[in-house]
Backbone of each chain as ProteinMPNN parsed JSONL, in Angstrom:
{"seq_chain_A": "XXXXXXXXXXXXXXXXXXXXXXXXXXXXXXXXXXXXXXXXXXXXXXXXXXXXX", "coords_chain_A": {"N_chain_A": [[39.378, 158.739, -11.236], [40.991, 161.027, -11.463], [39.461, 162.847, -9.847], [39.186, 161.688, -7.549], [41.605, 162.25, -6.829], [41.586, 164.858, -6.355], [39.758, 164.793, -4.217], [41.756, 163.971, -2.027], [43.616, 166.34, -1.298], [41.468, 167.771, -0.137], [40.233, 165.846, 2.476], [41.668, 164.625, 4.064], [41.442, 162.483, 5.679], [40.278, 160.155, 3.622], [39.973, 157.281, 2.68], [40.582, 154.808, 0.957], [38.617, 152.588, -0.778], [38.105, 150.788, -2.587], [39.842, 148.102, -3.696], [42.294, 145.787, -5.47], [40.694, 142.98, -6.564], [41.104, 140.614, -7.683], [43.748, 139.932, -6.371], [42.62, 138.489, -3.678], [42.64, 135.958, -4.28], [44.918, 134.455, -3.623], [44.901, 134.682, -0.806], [42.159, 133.573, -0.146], [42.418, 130.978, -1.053], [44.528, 129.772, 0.618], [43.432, 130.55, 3.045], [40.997, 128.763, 3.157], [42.393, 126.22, 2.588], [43.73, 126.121, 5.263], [41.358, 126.067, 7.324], [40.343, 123.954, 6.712], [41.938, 121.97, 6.998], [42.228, 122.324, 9.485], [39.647, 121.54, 10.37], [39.586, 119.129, 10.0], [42.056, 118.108, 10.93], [40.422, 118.002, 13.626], [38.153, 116.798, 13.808], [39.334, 114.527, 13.36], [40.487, 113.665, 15.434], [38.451, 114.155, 17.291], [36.421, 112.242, 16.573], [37.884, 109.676, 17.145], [38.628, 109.81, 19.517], [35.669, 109.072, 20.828], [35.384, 106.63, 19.582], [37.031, 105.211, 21.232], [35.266, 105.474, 23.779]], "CA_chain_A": [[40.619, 158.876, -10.488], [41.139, 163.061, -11.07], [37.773, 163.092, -9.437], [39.409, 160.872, -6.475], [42.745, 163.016, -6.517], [41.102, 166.233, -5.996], [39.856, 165.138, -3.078], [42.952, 163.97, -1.485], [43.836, 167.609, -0.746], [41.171, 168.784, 1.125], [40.134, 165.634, 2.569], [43.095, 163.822, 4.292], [41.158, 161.06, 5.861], [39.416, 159.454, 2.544], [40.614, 156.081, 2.581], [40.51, 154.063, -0.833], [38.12, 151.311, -0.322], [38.159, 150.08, -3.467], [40.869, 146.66, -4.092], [42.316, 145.123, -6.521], [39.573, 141.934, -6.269], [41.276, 139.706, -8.055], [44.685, 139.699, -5.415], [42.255, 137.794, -2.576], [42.144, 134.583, -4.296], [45.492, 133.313, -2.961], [44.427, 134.936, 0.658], [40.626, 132.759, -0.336], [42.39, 129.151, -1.119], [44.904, 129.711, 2.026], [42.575, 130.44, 4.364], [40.192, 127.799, 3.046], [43.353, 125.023, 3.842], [44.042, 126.216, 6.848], [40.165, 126.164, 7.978], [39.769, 122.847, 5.995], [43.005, 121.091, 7.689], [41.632, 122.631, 11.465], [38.247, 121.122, 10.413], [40.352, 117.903, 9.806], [42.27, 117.351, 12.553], [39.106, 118.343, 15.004], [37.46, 116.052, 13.404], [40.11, 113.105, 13.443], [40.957, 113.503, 17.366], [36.972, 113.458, 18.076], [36.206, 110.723, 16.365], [39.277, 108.916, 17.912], [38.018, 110.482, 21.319], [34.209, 108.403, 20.35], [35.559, 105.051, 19.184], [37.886, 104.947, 22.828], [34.832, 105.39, 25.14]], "C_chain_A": [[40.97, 160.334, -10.228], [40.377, 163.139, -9.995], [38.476, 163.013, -7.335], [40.955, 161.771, -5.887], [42.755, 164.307, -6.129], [40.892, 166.385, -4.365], [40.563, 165.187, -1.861], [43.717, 164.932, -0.525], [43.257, 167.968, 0.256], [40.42, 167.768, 2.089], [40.885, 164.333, 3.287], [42.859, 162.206, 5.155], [40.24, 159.847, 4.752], [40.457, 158.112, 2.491], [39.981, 155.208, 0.877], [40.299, 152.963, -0.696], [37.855, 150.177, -1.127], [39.497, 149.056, -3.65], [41.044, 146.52, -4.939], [41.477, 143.444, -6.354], [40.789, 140.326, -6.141], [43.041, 139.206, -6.563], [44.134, 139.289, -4.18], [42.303, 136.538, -2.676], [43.651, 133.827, -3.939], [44.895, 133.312, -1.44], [43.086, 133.556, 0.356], [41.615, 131.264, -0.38], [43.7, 128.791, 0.109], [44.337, 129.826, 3.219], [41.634, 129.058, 4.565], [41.063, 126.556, 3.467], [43.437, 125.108, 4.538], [42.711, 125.794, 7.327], [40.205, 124.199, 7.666], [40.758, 121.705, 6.953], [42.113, 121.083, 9.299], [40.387, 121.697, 11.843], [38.719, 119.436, 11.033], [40.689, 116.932, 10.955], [41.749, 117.325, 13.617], [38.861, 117.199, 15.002], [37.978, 114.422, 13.979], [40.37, 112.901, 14.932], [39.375, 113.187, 17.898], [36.033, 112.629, 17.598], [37.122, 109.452, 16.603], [38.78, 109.002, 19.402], [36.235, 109.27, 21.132], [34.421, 107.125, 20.685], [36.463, 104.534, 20.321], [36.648, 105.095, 23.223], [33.855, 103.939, 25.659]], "O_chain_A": [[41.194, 160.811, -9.116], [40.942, 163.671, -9.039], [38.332, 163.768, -6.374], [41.263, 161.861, -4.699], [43.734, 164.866, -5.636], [41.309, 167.211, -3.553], [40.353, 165.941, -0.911], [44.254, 164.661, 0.548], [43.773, 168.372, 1.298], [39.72, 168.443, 2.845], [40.605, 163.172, 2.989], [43.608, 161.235, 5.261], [39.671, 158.848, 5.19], [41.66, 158.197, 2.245], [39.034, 155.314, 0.098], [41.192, 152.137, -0.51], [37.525, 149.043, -0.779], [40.446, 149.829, -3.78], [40.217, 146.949, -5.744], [42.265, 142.718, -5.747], [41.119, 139.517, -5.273], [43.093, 138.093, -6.039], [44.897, 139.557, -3.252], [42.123, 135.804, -1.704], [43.619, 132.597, -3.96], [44.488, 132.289, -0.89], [43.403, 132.475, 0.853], [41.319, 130.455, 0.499], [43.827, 127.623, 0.479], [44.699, 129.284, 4.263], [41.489, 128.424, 5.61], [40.728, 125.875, 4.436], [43.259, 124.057, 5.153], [42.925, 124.786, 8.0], [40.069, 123.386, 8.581], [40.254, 120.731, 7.513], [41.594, 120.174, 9.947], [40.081, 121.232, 12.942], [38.364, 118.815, 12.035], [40.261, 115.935, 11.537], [42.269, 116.788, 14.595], [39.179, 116.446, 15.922], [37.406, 113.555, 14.639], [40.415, 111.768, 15.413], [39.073, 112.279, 18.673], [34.972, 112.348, 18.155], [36.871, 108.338, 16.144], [38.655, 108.071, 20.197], [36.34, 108.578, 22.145], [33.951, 106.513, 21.644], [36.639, 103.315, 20.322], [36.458, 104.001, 22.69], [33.469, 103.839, 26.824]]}, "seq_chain_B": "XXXXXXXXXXXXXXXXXXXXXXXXXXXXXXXXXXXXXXXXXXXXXXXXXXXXXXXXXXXXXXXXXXXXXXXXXXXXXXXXXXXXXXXXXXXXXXXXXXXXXXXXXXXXXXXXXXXXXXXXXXXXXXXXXXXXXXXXXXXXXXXXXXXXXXXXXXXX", "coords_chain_B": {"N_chain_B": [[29.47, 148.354, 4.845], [31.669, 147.108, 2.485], [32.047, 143.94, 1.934], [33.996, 142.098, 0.574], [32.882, 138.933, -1.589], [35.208, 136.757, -1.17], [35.898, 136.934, 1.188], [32.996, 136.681, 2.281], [32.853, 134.043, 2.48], [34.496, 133.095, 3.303], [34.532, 134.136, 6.18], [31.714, 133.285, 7.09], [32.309, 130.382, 6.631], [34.354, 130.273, 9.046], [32.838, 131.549, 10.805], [30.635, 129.455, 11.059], [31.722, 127.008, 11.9], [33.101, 127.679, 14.194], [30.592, 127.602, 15.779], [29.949, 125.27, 15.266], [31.926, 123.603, 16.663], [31.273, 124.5, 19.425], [29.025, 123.753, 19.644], [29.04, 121.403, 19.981], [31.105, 121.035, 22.004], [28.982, 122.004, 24.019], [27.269, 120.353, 24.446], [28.443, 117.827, 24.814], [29.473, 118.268, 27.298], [27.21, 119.519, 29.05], [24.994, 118.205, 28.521], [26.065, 115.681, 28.256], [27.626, 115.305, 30.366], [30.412, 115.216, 30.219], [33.317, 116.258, 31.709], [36.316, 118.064, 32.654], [39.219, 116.264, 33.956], [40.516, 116.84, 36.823], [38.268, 118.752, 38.769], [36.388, 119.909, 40.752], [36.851, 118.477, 43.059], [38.452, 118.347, 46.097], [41.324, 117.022, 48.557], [43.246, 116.977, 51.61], [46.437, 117.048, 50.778], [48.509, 116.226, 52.414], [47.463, 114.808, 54.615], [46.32, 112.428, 53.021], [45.961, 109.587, 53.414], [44.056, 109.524, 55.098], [41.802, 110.663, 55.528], [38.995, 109.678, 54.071], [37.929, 109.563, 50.708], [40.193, 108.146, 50.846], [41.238, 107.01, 52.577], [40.742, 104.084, 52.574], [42.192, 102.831, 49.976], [41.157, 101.193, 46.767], [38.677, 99.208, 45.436], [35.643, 99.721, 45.025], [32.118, 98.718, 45.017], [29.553, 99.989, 43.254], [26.716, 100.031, 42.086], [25.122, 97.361, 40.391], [26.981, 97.039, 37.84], [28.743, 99.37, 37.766], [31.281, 100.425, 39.483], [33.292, 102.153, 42.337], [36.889, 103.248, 42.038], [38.755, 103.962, 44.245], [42.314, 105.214, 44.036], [45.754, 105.67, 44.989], [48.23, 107.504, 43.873], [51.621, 106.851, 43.875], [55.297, 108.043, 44.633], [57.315, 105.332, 43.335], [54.215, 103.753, 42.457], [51.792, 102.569, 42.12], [48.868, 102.845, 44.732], [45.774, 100.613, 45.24], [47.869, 97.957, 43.184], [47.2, 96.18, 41.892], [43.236, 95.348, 40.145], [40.159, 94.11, 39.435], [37.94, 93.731, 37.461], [34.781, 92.678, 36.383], [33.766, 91.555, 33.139], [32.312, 94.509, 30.95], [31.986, 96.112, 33.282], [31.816, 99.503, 34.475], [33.953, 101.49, 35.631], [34.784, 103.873, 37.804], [37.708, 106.274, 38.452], [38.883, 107.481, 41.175], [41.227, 109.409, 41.412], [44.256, 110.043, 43.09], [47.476, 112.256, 44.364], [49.872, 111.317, 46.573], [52.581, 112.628, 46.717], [54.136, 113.977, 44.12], [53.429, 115.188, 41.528], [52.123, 112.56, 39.058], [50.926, 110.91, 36.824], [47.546, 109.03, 35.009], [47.242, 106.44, 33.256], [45.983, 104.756, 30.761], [46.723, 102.834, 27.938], [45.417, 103.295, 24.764], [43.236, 104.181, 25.466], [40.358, 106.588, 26.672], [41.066, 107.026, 28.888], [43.525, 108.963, 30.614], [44.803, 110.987, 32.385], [46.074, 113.831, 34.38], [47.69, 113.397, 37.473], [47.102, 115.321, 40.571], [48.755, 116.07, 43.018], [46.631, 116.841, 46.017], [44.068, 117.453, 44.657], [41.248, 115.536, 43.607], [41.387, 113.173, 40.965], [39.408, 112.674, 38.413], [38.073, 109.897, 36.296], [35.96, 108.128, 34.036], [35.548, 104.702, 32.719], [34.384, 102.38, 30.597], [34.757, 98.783, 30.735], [34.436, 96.983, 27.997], [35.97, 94.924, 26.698], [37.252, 91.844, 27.579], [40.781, 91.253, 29.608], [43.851, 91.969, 30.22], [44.542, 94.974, 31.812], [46.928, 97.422, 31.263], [48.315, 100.263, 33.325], [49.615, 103.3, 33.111], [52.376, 105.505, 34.801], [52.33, 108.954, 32.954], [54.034, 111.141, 33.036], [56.683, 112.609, 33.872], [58.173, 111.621, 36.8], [60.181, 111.164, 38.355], [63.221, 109.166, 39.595], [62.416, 106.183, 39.182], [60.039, 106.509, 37.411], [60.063, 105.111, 35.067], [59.047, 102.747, 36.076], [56.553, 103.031, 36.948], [53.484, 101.503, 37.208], [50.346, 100.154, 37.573], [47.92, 97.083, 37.063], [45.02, 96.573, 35.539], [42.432, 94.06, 35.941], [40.604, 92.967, 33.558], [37.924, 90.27, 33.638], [36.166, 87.171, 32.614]], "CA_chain_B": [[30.47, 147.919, 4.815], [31.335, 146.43, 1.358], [32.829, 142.752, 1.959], [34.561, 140.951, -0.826], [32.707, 137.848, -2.16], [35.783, 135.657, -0.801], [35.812, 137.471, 2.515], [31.956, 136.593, 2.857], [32.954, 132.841, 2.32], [35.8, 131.976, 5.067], [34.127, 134.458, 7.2], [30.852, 132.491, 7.053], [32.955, 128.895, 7.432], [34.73, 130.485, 10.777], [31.766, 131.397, 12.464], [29.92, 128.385, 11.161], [32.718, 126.164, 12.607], [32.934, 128.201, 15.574], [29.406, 127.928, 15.967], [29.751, 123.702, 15.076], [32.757, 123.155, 17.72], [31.184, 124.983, 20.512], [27.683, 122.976, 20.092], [29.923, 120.323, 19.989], [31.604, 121.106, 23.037], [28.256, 122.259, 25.333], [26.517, 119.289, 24.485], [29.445, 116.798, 25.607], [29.792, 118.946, 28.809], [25.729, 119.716, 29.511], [23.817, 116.959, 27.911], [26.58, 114.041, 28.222], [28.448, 114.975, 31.485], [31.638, 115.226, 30.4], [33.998, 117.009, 32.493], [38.081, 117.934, 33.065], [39.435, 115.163, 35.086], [40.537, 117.615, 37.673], [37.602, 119.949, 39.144], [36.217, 121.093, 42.302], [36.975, 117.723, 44.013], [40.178, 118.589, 46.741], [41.557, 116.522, 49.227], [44.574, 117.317, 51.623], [47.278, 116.38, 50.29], [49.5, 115.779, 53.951], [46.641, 113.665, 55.246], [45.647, 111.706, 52.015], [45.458, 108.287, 53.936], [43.461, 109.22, 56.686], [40.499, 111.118, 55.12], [37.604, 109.411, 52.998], [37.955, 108.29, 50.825], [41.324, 107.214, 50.247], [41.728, 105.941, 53.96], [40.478, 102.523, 52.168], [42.219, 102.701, 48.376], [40.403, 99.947, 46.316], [37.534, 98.885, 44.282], [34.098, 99.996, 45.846], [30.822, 98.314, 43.977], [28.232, 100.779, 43.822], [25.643, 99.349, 42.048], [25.686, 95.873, 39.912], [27.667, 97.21, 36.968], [29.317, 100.017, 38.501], [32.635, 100.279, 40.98], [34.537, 103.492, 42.261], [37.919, 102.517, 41.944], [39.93, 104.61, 45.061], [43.365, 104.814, 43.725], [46.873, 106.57, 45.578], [49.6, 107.361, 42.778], [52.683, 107.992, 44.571], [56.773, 107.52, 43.546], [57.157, 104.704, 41.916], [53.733, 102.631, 42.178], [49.642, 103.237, 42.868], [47.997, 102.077, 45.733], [46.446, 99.453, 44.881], [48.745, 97.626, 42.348], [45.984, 95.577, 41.156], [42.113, 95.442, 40.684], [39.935, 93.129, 39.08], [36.634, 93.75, 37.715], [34.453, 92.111, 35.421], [33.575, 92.395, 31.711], [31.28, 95.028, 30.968], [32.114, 97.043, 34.16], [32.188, 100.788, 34.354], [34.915, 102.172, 36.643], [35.122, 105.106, 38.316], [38.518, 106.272, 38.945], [39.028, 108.574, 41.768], [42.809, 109.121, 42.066], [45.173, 111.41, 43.98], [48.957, 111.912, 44.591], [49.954, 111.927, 48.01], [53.155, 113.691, 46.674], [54.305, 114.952, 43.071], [52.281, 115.145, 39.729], [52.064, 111.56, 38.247], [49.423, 110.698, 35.67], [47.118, 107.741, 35.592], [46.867, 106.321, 31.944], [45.407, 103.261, 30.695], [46.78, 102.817, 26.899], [44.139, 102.977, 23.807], [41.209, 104.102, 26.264], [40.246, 107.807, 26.781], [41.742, 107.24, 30.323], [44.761, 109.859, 30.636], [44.94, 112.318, 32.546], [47.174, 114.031, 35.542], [46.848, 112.827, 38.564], [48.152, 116.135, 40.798], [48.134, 116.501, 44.838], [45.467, 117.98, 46.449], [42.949, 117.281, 43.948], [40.458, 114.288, 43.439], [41.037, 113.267, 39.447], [38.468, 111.435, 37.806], [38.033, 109.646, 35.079], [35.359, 106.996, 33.686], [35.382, 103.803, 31.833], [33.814, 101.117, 30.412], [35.65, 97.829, 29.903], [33.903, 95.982, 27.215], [36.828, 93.465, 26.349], [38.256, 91.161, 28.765], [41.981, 90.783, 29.071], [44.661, 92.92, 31.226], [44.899, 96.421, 30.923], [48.023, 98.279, 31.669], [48.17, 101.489, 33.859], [50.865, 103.62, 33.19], [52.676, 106.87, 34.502], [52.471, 109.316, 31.756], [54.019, 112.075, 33.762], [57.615, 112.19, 34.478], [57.936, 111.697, 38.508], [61.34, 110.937, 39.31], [64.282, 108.095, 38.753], [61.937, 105.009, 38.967], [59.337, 107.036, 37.08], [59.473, 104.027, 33.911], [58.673, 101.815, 36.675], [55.512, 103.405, 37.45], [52.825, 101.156, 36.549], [49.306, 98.579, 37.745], [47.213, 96.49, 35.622], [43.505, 96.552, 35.555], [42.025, 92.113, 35.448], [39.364, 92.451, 33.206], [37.467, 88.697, 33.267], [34.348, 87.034, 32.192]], "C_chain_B": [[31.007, 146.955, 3.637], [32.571, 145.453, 1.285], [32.884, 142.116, 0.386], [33.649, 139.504, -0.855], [33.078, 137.059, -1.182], [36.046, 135.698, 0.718], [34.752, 136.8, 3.046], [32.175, 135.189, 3.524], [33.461, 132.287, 3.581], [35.032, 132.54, 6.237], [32.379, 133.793, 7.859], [31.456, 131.035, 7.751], [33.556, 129.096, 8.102], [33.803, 130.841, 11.64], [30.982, 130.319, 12.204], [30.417, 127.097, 11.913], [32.774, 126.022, 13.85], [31.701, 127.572, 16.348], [29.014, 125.863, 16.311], [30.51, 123.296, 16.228], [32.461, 123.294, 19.105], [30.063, 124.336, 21.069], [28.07, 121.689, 20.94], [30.182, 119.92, 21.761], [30.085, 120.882, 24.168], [27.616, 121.273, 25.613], [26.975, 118.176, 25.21], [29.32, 117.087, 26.794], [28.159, 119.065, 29.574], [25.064, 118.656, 29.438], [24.686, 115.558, 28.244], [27.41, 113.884, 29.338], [30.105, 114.877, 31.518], [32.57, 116.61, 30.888], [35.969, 117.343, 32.966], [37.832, 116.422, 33.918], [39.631, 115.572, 36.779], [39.555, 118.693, 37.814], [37.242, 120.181, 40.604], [36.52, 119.834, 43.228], [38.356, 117.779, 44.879], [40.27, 117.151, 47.922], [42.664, 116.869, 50.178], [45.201, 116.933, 51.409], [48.88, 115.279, 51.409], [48.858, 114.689, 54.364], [45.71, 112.487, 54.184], [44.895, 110.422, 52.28], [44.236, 108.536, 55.082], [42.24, 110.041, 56.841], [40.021, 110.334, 54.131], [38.166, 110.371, 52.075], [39.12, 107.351, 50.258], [42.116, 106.875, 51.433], [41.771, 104.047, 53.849], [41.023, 102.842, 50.859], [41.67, 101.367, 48.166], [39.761, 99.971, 45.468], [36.371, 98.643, 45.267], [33.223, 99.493, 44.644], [29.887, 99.645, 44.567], [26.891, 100.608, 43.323], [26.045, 97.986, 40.521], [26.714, 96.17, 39.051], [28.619, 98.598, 36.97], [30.561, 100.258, 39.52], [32.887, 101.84, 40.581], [36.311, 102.796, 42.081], [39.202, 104.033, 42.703], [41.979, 104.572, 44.867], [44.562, 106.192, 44.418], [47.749, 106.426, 44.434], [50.643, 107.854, 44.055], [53.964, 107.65, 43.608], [57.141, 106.262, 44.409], [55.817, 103.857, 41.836], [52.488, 103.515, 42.285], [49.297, 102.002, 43.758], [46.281, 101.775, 45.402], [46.777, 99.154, 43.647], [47.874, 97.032, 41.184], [44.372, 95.617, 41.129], [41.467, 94.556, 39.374], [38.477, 93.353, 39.052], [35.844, 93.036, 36.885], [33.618, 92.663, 34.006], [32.539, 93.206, 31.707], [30.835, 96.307, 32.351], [32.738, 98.382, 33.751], [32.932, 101.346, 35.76], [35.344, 103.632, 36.494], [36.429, 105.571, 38.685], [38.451, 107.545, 39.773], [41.209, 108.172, 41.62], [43.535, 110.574, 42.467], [46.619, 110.962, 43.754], [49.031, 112.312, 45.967], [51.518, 112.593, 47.824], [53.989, 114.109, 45.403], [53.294, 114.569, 42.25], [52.657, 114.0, 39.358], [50.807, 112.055, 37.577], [49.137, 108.734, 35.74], [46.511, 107.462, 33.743], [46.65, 105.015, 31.378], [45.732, 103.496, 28.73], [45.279, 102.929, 25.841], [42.999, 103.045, 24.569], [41.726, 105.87, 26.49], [40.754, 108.486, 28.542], [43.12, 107.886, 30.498], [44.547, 111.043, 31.02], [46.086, 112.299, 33.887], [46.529, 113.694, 36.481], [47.905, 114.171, 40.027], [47.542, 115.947, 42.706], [47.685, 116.992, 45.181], [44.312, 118.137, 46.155], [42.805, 115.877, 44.189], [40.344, 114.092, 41.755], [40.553, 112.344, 39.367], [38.197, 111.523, 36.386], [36.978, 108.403, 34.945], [35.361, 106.054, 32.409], [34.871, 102.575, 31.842], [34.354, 100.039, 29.75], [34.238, 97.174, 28.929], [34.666, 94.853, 26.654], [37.194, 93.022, 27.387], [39.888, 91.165, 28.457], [42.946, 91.945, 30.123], [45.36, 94.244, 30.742], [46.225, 97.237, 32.131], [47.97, 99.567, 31.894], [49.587, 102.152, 33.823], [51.071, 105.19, 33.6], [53.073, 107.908, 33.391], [53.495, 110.794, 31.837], [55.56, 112.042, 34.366], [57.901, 112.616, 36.496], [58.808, 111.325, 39.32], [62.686, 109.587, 38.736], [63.448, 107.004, 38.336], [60.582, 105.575, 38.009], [58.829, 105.696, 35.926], [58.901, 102.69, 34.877], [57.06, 101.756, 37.23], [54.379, 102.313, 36.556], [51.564, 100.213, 37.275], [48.875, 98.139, 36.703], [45.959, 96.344, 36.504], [43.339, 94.771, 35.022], [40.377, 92.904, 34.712], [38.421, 91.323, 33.073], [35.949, 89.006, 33.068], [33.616, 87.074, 33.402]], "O_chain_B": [[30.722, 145.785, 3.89], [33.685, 145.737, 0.845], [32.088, 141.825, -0.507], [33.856, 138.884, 0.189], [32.286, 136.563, -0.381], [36.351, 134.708, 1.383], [34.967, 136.227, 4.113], [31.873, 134.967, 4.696], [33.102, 131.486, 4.444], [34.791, 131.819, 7.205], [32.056, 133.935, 9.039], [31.244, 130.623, 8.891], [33.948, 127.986, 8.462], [33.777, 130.62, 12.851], [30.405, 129.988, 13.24], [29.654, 126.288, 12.441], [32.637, 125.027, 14.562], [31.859, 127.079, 17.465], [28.254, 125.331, 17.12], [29.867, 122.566, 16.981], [33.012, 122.61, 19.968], [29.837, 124.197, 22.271], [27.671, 121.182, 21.988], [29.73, 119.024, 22.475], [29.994, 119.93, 24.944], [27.277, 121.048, 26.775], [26.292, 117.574, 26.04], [29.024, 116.158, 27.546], [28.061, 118.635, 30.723], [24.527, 118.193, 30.445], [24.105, 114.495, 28.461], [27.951, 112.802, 29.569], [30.839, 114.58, 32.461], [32.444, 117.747, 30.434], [36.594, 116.541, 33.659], [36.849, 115.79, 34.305], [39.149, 114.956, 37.73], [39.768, 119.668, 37.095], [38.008, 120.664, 41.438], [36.434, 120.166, 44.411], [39.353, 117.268, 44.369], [39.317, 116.382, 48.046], [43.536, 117.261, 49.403], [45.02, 115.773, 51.777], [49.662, 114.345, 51.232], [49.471, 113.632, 54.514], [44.698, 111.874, 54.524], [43.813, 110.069, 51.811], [43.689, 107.66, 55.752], [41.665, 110.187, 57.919], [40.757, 110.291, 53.146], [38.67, 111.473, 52.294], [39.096, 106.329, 49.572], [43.302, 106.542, 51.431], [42.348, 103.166, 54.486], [40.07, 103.33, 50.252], [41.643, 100.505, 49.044], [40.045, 100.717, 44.531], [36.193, 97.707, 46.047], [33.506, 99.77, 43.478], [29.634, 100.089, 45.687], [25.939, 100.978, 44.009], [27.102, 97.902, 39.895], [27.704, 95.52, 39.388], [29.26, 98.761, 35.933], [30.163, 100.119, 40.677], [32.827, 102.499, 39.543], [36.459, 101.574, 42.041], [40.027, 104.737, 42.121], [42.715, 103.908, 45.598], [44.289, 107.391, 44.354], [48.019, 105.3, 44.017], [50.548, 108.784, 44.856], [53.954, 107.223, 42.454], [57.241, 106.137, 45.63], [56.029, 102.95, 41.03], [52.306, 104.719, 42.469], [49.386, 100.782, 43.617], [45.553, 102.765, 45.329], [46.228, 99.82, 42.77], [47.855, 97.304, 39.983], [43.965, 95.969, 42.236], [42.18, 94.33, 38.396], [37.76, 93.275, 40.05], [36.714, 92.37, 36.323], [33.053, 93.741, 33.826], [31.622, 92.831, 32.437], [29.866, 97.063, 32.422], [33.723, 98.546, 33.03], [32.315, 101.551, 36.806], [35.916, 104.294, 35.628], [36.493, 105.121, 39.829], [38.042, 108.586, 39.26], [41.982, 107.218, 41.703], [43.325, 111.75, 42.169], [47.022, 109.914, 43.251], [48.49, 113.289, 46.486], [51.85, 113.188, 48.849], [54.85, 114.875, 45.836], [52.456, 113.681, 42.408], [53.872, 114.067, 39.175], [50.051, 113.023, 37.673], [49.787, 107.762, 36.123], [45.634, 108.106, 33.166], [47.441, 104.153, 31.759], [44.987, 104.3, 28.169], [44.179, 102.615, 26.296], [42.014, 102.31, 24.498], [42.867, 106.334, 26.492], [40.796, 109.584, 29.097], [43.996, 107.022, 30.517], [44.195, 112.001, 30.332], [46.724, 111.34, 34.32], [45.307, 113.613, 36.609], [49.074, 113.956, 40.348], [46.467, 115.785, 43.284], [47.985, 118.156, 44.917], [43.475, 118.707, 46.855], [43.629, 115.117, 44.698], [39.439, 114.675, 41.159], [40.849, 111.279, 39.91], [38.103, 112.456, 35.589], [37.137, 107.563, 35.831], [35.21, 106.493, 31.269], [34.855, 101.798, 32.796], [34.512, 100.039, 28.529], [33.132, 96.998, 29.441], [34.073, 93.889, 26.168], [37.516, 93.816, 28.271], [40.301, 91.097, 27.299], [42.274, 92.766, 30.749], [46.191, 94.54, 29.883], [46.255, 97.449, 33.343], [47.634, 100.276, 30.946], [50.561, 101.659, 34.392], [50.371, 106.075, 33.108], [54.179, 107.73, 32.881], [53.688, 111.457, 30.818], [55.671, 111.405, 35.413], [57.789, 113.672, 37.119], [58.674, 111.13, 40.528], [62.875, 109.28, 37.559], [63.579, 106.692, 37.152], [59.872, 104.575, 37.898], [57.665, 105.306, 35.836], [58.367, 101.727, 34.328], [56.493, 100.798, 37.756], [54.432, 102.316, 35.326], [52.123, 99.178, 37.641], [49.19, 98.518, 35.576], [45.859, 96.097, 37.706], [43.911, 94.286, 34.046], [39.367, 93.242, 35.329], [37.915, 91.467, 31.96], [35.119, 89.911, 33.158], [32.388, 87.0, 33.383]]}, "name": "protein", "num_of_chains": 2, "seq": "XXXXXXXXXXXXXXXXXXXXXXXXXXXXXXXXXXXXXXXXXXXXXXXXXXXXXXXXXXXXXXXXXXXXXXXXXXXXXXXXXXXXXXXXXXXXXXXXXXXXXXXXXXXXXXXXXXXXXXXXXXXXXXXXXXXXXXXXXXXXXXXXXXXXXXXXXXXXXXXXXXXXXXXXXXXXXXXXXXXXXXXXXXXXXXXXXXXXXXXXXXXXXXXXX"}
């Protein structure tokens, strides 16, 4: 972190690419419902769309 | 570029999705013919009766198991009211408005769409049950608009 604060100074575009990891896993099981629901209701309208033709 | 684990994951199942919906799609549209209801087919909309082919509205055979089915929506009814084909027939609907936006919708069948002036909308189906199918405006088109309605005779 010193190491990382040093350069701060003379380096004003260093961006800090490192995360805290563990703060993705609500983002990870919200995205995954959302995708999982989208999958869902695709799914349910075109197999509804099938069994009509 | 150093992706997170859970990043790799969703971003994997959105383009795999992507990638599933779109096959999806080209195949229906390329390989199986399916198409909007409204596309490049026009008609004028002033002279609707008096150009081909909705100078005759009706039920055209075109080959044994086959019909076009020439249909006019206007306010409140479709020209014609009735049509009558038999089981196992695939009907073509051409239909037009000779003057606002109705829709031409046949309950519980993939038949629904707008039916707008100027254009030729089509739609295809295949009865496989017998029994009388109800055509309805889906499309509000004025006071008598709930009145809008034919029936399709399916028989043996």
């Amino acid at each position: 972190m010193s190491k990382n604060n040093a350069n701060l100074e003379t380096n004003k575009k260093h961006v800090p690419t490192e995360t805290d990891s563990s703060s993705l896993k609500g983002t990870f099981i919200f995205t995954m419902s959302i995708g999982l629901f989208i999958v869902l209701s695709w799914s349910a309208i075109f197999f509804l769309f099938l069994n009509r033709m | 570029m150093h992706l997170h684990r859970y990043e790799k994951i969703w971003l994997t199942f959105g383009i795999g999705s992507l990638i599933i919906f779109l096959t999806v799609l080209g195949v229906s549209a390329f390989a199986m013919g399916h198409q909007p209801p409204s596309h490049m087919a026009k008609v004028d909309p002033q002279n609707v009766r008096s150009e081909a082919p909705f100078d005759e509205p009706g039920l055209r055979q075109i080959d044994e198991t086959t019909y076009q089915a020439n249909i006019i929506a206007m306010a409140f009814t479709y020209q014609p009211n009735k049509i009558e084909v038999p089981v196992g027939s695939t009907v073509r609907f051409h239909v037009t408005s000779s003057d606002v936006v109705h829709s031409f919708t046949i309950p519980n069948t993939n038949v629904n769409f707008m039916v707008t002036p100027g254009h030729i909308n089509m739609a295809e189906h295949t009865f496989t049950e017998p029994g009388t199918y109800l055509v309805l405006c889906n499309e509000y088109c004025g006071t008598g608009h709930h009145h809008m309605q034919m029936t399709i005779e399916v028989v043996e």
